[in-house]
C-alpha positions as CSV (number, residue, x, y, z in Angstrom):
1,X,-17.7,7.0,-6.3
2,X,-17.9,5.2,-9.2
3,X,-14.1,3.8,-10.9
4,X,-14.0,6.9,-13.4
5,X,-14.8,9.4,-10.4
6,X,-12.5,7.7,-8.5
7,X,-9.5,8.3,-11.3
8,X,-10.3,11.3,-11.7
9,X,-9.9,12.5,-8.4
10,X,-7.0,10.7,-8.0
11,X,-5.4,12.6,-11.2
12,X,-6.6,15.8,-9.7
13,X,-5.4,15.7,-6.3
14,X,-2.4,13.3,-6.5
15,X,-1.2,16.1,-9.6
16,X,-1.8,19.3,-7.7
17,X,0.6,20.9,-5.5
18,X,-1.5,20.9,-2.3
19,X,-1.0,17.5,-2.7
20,X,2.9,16.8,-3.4
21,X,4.0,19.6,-1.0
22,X,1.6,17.6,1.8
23,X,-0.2,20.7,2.5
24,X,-3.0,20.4,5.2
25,X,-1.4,17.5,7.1
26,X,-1.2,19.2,10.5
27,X,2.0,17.9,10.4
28,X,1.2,14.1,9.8
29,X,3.3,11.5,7.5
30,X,2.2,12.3,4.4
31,X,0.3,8.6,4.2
32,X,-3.0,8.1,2.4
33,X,-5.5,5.1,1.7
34,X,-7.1,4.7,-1.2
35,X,-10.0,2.4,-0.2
36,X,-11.7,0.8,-3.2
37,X,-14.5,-2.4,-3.3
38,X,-12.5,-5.9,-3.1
39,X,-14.6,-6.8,-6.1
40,X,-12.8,-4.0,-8.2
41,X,-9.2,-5.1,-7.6
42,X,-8.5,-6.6,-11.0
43,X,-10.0,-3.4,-12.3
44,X,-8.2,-1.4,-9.9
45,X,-4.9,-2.9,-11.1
46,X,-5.7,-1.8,-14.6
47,X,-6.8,1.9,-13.5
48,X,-3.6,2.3,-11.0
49,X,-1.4,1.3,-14.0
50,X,-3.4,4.1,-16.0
51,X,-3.1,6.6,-13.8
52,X,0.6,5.6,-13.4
53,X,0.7,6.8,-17.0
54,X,-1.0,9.9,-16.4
55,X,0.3,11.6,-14.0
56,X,3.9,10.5,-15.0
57,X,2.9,12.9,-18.4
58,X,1.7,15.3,-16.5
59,X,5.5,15.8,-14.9
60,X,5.1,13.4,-11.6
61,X,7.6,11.5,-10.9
62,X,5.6,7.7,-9.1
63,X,7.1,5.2,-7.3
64,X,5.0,2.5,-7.9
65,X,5.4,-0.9,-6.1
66,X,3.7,-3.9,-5.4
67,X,4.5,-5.7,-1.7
68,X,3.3,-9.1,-3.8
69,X,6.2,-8.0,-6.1
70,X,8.3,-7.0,-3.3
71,X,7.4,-10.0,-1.1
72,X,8.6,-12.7,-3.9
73,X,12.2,-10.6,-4.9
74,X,12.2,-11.3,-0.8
75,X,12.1,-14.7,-1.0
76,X,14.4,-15.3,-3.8
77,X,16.9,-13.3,-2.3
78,X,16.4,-15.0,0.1
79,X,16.4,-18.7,-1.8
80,X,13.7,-20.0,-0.1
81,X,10.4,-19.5,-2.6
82,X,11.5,-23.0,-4.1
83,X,11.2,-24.9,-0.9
84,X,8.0,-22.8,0.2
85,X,6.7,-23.7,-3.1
86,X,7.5,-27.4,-2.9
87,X,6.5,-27.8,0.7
88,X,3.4,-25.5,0.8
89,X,0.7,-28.5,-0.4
90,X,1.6,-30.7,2.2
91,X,2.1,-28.3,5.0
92,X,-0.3,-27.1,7.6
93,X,-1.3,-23.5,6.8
94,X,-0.4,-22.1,10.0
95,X,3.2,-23.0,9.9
96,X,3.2,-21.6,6.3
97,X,2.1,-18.5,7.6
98,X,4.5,-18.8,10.4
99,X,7.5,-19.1,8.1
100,X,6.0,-16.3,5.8
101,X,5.2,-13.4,8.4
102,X,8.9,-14.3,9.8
103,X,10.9,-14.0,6.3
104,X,8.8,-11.1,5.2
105,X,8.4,-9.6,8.5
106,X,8.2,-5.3,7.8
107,X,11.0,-4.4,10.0
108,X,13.6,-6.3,9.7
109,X,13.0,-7.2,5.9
110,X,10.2,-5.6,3.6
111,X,10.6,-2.0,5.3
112,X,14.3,-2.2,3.9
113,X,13.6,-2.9,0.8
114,X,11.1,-0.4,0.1
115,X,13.6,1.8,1.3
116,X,16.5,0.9,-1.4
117,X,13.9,1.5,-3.9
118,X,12.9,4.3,-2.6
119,X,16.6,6.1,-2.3
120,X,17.2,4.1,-6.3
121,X,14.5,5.6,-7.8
122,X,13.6,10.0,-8.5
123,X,9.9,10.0,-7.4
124,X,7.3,12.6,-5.9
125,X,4.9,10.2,-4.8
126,X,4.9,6.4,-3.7
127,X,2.4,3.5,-4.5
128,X,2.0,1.2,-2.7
129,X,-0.4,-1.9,-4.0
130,X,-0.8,-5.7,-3.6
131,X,-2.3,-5.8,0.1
132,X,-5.0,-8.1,-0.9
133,X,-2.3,-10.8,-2.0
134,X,0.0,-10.4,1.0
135,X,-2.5,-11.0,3.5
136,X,-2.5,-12.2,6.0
137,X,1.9,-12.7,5.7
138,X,2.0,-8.9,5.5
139,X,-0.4,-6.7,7.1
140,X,-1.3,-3.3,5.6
141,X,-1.0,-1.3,9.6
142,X,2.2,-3.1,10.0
143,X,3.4,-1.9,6.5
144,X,2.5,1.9,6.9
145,X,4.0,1.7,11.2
146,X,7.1,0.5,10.0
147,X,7.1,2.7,6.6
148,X,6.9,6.2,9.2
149,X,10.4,6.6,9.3
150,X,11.3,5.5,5.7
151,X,9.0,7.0,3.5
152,X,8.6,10.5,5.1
153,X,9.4,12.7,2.1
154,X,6.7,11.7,0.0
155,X,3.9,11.6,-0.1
156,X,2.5,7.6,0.1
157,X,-0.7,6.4,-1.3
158,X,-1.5,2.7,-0.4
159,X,-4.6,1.2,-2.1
160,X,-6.9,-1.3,-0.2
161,X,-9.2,-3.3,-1.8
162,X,-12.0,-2.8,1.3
163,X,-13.1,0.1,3.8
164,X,-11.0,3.0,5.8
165,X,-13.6,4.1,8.3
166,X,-13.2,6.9,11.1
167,X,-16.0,6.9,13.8
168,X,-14.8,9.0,17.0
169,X,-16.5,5.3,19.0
170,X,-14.2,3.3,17.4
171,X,-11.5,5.5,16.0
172,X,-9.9,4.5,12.4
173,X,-10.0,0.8,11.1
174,X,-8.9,-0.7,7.9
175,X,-11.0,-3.3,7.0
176,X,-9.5,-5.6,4.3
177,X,-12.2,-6.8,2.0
178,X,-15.0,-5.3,4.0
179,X,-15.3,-8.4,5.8
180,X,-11.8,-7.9,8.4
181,X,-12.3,-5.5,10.9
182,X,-8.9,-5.7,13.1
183,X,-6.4,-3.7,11.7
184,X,-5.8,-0.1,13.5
185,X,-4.5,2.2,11.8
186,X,-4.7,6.0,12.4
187,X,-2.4,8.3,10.9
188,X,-3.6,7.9,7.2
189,X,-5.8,10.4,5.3
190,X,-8.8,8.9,2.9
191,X,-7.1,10.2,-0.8
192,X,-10.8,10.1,-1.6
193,X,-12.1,12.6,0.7
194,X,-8.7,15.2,0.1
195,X,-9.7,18.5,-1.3
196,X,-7.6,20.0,-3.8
């Protein structure tokens, strides 16, 4: 599916009301991926934004947020991006990571804030971008585990710049940039393959 296929469907399914009254979940969370090539992220950005637009004139109300966004109001809330800024050239890059995963840890701290904007903002669907940038701090299967009991109302649309794959061998699999091929996940529906 090429990008304008790929907006398109999005409009169509993501606007219809299959869609934003979650029918044909069989009683899932109303979670979907929206796998695109790594190489089109800076292009995806761009089309997410547009279809933002679009769907918002067509009546729908998105929640659109970024957890790069979300991850830096984190740590200035948190008043440590200064120090992680000045310290980060000359510190080992496992105990950056470390420090990251633990402040921005889902639970306890980004899961929370996606829910204050999530009760602060009238929305039918959420968006959910920025995995690329997060990783490996954030992880997009710890995101959407965490997310189960928060955003249950809406549907969620998370878009990952790699590959969702099903296989009954090997089950479900996210794998970030098509290269990373750990991260289970299996309660999401492909956006790309939802019929309206």
């Amino acid at each position: 599916m090429n990008r304008k296929e790929r907006a398109e469907h999005l409009y169509h399914v993501i606007t219809s009301d299959r869609f934003l009254t979650k029918q044909g979940l069989g009683n899932e969370v109303p979670f979907f991926i929206c796998p695109f090539p790594a190489r089109d992220g800076l292009s995806m950005h761009e089309d997410r934004k547009d279809l933002v637009d679009r769907i918002s004139h067509a009546g729908v109300k998105v929640l659109d947020l970024s957890l790069y966004d979300l991850a830096l109001e984190i740590l200035e809330e948190r008043e440590i991006l200064d120090q992680v800024l000045e310290v980060e050239a000359d510190s080992d890059k496992a105990e950056i990571k470390e420090l990251l995963q633990g402040v921005l840890d889902p639970q306890a701290h980004l899961i929370p804030k996606i829910g204050e904007a999530i009760a602060a903002t009238n929305h039918q669907v959420i968006f959910l971008s920025g995995v690329g940038e997060v990783y490996p701090y954030i992880r997009s299967h710890n995101v959407l585990n965490n997310l189960q009991s928060t955003a249950k109302e809406a549907p969620t649309v998370l878009f990952f710049p790699g590959n969702y794959t099903h296989a009954l061998a090997t089950g479900a699999s996210l794998d970030l940039f098509g290269e990373l091929h750990d991260d289970k996940y299996y309660r999401a529906f492909n956006i790309l393959n939802y019929e309206v």
